[in-house]
N, C-alpha and C positions, 0 to 999 in steps of 0.2 A: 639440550638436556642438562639439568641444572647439575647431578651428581650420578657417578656410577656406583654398582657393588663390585666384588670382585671377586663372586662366585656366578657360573654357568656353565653352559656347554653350547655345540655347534658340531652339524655334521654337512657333509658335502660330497656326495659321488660322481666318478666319471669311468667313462671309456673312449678309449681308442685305439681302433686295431682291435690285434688278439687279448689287448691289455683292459682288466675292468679294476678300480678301487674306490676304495672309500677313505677320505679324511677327517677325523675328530680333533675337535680341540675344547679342552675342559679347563676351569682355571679355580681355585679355590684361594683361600687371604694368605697373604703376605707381605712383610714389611717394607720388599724390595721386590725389584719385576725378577723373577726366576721361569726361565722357556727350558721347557725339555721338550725330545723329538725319540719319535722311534720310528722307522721308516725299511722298507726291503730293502734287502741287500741289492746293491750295484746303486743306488739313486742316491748317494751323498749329498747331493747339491741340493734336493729336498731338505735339508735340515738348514741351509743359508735361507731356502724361503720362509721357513715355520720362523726362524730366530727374526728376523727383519720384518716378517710380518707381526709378530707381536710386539716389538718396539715399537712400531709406526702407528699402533693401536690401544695399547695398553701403557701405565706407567707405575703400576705394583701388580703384585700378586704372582700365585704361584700357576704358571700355564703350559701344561702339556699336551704336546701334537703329536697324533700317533698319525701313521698312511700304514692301512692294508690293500696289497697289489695282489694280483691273479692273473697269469696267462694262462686262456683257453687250451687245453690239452690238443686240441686238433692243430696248435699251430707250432706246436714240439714235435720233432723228432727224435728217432732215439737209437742208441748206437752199440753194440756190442765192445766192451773196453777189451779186448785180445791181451794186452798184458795183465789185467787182473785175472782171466781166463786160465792164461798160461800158467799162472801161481798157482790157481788153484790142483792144474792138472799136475804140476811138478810137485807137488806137497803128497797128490793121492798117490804119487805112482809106485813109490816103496812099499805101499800098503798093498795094493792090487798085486805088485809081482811077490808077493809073499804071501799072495790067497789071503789075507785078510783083509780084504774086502772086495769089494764088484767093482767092477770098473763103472765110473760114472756115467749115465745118461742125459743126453743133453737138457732134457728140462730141468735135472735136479740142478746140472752148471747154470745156467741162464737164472734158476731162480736163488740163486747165492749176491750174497750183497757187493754190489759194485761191478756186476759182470754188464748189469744194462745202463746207462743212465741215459738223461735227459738231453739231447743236444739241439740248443735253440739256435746254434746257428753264430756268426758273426752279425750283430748288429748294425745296419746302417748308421753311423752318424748323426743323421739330419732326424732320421727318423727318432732316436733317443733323445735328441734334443726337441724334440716336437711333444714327443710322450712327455718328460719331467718339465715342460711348460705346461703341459697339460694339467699334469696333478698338480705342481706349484700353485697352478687357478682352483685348483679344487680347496689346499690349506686354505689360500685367501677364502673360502667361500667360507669354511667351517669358522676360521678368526671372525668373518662378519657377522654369523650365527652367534658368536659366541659374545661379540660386543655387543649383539642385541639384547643378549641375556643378561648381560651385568649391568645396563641401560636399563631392563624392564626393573631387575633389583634395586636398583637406586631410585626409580618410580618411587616403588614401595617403603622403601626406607625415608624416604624426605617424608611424608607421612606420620611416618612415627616419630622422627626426630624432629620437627616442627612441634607436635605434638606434647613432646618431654620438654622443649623449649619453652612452650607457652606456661607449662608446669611451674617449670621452674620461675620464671619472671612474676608469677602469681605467687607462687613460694616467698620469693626476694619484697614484694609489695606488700605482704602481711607480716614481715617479718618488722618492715620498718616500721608500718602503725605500731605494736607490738614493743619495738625498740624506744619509740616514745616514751613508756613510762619508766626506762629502768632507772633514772636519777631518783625519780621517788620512791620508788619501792629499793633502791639502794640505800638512800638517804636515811627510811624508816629501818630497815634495817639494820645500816649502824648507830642510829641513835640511840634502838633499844639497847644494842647487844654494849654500850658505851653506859646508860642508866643501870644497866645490870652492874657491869662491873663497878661505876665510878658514884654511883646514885645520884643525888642532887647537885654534885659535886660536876656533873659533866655540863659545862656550858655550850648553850646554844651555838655561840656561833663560833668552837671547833669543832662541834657535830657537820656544820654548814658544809665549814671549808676541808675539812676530813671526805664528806661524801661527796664533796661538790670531786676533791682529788681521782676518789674512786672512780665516782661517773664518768669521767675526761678518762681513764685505762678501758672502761667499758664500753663507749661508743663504739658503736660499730658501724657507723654510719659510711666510714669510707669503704669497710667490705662491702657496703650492702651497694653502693656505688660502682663498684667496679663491677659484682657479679652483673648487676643490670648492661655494664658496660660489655661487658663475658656477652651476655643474652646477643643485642644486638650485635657484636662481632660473631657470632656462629650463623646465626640468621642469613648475613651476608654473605658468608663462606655456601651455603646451602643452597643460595641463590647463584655463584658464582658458575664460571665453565672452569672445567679442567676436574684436574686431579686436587682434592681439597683432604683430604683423609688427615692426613699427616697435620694439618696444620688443629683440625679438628679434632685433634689426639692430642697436641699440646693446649689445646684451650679447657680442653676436658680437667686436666688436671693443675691449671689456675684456674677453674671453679669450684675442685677440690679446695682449695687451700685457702682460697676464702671462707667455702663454709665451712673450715675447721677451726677457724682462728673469731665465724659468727660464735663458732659455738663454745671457744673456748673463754670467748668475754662474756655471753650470757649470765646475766644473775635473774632471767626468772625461768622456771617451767614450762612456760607458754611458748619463749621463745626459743630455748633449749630444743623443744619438741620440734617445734617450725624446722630449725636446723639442719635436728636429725631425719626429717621428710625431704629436705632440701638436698640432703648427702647423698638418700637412698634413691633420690630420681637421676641427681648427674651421673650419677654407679649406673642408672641401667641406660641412660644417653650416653654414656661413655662403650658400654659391652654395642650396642647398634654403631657407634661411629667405628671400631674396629672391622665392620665388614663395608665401610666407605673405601673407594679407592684413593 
């Protein structure tokens, strides 16, 4: 795959035992690789796999890993807390032997917060480390989902930006026919604007060497050299493996600066125009290589 994007997503569920979850992993653009993780509590070492799984896969953007866990209610038990109990009863008891109030019934204590909770038990060991290998295989599943996505993105983006490429090179190839004529349409123009001022008075050949000076600041023939050279250095980059974004973000803007500098020698219309088509296509291959990885 010649380029990635470095926006998707990716999901991946598992169970085992009383244990059932699900892992996502979404990544949207960024300049540098940024991993977040949010994971149940007690499974830390889940977050060592989400982090190292997206280095070993990705090398920008922004990628966060969530894991939702569930244990089956039938494989909790649950425990009566006696000292939260006992609070309660020592709190009501000033109240009851003062006749304001009734003495409590046990469903009303049981159903007060903190009187039941959840008791799962001591964990085995082996068995916990069995479970968070388990989900750790599930991140990897969602990361592989998700590299699929930013692989199909990149599909679709070489597409377009081949496309803006081709633009541009046909840009840069009319621009030269174009550049051809400016010595003489230079030239006529300062010999008029030279008869205006100096009338018969102006000789031919400082007209010559006056325009001939101009046309030599107006050449724009090494811009128009290098963008082409621009062209095929992107081409290649688009064709390459890896991570190419970055270098694609710098080429972006040496072919700004080229066609600022076609445009700021221009003396005709024609190719002034060409130019400013040439500016407004690397502007929108410039905004597509920002979602390159």
């Amino acid at each position: 795959m010649a380029i990635s994007g470095m926006t998707g997503f990716g999901r991946a569920e598992g169970a085992l035992g009383a244990w059932t979850w699900a892992a996502e992993a979404r990544s949207v653009n960024g300049r540098n690789l940024e991993v977040r993780f949010r994971g149940p509590p007690g499974f830390d070492s889940l977050e060592r796999a989400a982090r190292e799984g997206a280095q070993g896969r990705f090398q920008r953007g922004q990628v966060t890993v969530g894991v939702q866990a569930k244990k089956s209610e039938a494989a909790s038990a649950v425990r009566i807390n006696l000292e939260q109990l006992e609070r309660y009863l020592e709190a009501s008891r000033p109240l009851v032997e003062a006749g304001r109030a009734a003495p409590p019934s046990m469903d009303g204590l049981l159903a007060l917060r903190g009187v039941i909770e959840a008791d799962d038990g001591e964990q085995d060991p082996e068995a916990m480390a069995a479970l968070e290998a388990a989900m750790a295989a599930s991140i990897g599943g969602a990361l592989d989902g998700l590299l699929a996505a930013r692989r199909q993105e990149g599909g679709q983006l070489l597409g377009v930006l081949q496309g803006q490429l081709d633009r541009i090179a046909e840009l840069v190839t009319h621009a030269g026919g174009q550049a051809a004529g400016q010595p003489t349409a230079i030239k006529a123009r300062f010999e008029a604007r030279m008869k205006e001022l100096a009338g018969e008075a102006a000789s031919e050949e400082r007209i010559v060497q006056e325009a001939a000076a101009m046309a030599v600041k107006a050449d724009v023939r090494e811009e128009l050299d290098r963008l082409a050279g621009h062209v095929e250095a992107a081409r290649g980059l688009l064709a390459a493996d890896g991570a190419v974004g970055r270098r694609l973000d710098f080429l972006t803007q040496e072919f700004m600066r080229e066609a600022n500098t076609l445009c700021s020698k221009s003396a005709l219309p024609a190719l002034t125009a060409t130019g400013l088509d040439l500016k407004a296509t690397i502007e929108q291959f410039r905004e597509q290589v920002q979602n390159v990885e």
